[in-house]
C-alpha positions in Angstrom: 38.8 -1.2 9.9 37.0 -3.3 7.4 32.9 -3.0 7.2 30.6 -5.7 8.7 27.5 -7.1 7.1 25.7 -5.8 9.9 27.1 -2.2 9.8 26.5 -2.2 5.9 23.7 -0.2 4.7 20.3 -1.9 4.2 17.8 0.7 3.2 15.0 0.0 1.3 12.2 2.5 -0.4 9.1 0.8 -0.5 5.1 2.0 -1.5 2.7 1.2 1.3 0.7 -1.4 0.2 -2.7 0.4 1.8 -2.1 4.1 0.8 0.7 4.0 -2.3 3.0 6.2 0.3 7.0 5.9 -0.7 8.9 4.9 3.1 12.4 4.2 3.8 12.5 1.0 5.5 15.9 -0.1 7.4 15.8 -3.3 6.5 18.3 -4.2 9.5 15.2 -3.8 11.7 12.3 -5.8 10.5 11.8 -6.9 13.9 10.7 -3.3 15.1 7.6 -4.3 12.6 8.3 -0.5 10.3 5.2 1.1 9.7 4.1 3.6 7.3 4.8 7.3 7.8 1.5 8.5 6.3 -0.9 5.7 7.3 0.6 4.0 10.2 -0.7 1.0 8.8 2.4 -2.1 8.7 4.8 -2.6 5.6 5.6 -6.3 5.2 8.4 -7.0 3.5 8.0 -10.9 4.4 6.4 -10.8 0.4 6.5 -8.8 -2.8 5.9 -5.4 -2.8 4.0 -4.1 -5.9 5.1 -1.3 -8.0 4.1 0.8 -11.0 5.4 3.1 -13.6 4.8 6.1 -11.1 7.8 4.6 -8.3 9.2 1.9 -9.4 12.3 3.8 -10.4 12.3 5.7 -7.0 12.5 2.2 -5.2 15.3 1.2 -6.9 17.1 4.0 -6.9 16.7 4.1 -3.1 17.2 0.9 -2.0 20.8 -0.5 -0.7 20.3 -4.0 -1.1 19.5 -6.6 -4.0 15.7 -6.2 -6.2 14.4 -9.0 -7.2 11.7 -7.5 -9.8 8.9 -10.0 -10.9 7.2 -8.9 -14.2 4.2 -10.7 -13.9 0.1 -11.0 -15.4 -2.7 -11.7 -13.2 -4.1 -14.4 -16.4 -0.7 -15.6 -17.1 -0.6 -19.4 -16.0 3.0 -19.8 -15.4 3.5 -16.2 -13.4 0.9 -18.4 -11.0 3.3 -21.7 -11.0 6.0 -18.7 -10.2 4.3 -16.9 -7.1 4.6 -19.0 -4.5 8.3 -19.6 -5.2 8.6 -15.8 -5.2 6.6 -15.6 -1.8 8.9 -18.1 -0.1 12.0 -16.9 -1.7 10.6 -13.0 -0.3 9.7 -14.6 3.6 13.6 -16.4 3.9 15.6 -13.4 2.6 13.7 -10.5 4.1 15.6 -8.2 4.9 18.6 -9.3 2.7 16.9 -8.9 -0.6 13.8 -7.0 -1.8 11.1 -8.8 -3.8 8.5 -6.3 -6.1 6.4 -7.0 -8.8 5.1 -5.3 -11.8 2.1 -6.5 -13.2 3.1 -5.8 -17.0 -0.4 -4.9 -18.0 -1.0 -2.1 -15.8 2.2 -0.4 -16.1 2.8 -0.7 -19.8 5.8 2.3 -20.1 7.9 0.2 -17.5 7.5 -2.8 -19.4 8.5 -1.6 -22.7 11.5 0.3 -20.8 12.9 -2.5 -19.9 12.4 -4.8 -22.9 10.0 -7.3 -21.4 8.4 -9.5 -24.0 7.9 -12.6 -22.0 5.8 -13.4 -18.4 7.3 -14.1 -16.1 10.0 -11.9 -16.4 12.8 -11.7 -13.3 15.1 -8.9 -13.2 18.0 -8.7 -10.7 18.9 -5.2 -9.9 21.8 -4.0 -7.7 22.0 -0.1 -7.1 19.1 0.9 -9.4 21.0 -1.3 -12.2 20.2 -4.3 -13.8 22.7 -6.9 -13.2 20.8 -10.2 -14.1 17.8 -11.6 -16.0 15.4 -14.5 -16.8 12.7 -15.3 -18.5 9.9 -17.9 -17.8 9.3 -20.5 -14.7 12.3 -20.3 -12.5 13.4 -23.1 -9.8 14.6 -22.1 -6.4 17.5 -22.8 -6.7 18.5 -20.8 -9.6 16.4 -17.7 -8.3 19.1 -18.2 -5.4 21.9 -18.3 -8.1 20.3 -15.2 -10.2 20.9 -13.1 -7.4 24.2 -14.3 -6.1 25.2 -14.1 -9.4 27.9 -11.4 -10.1 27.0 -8.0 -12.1 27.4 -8.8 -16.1 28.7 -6.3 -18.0 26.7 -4.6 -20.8 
């Protein structure tokens, strides 16, 4: 018997934004409003999640669905032009897709690890792996293509 869409796995690990904890989220039930397990405090997923050298590889390594990773800098003037589109793009597909950002000055291992040289930097990754890239301000429209785009081979 073939596997639905809705009996596929869609886990997510996420960092509370209040107290840093690591949660499994089931993305499946957003409505339920998931809360942390440490702090009790809400986890919205309706918006990028920050992350940082210390879990950023434990997020993607436990997450089922699509990462959209957003290398960003707080003074870089086109990463601003970029948010919004990011915040939009993270309220539609919640729940489909996970949205985090790493701000490139604060976590400077991560950045070098993954060859960013330019802000903003989007990185499509699809069970912990990175299946697709781009640099600079991206449209709608091809953020949606980005990640419907299938894995390249490296």
């Amino acid at each position: 018997m073939p596997v639905t869409d809705a009996q596929q796995s869609r886990i997510a690990t996420v960092a509370c934004p209040f107290c840093a904890t690591l949660n499994r989220v089931d993305l499946a039930r957003l409505e339920d409003r998931p809360r942390c397990g440490e702090c009790k405090r809400p986890i919205l997923l309706d918006r990028p999640i920050a992350v940082s050298d210390a879990n950023l590889e434990r997020v993607l390594a436990g997450t089922d669905v699509p990462v959209v990773m957003d290398g960003y800098a707080d003074w870089c003037g086109p990463c601003k032009i970029m948010a919004p589109v990011l915040d939009d793009f993270a309220r539609e597909r919640a729940g489909e897709v996970l949205v985090i950002k790493l701000d490139t000055d604060r976590n400077p291992v991560t950045t070098q690890r993954l060859g960013i040289r330019a802000i903003p930097t989007l990185i499509v990754f699809r069970n912990g792996r990175e299946t697709a890239r781009r640099a600079g301000v991206t449209p709608r429209q091809e953020l949606d293509a980005l990640v419907a785009a299938p894995a390249r081979v490296t």
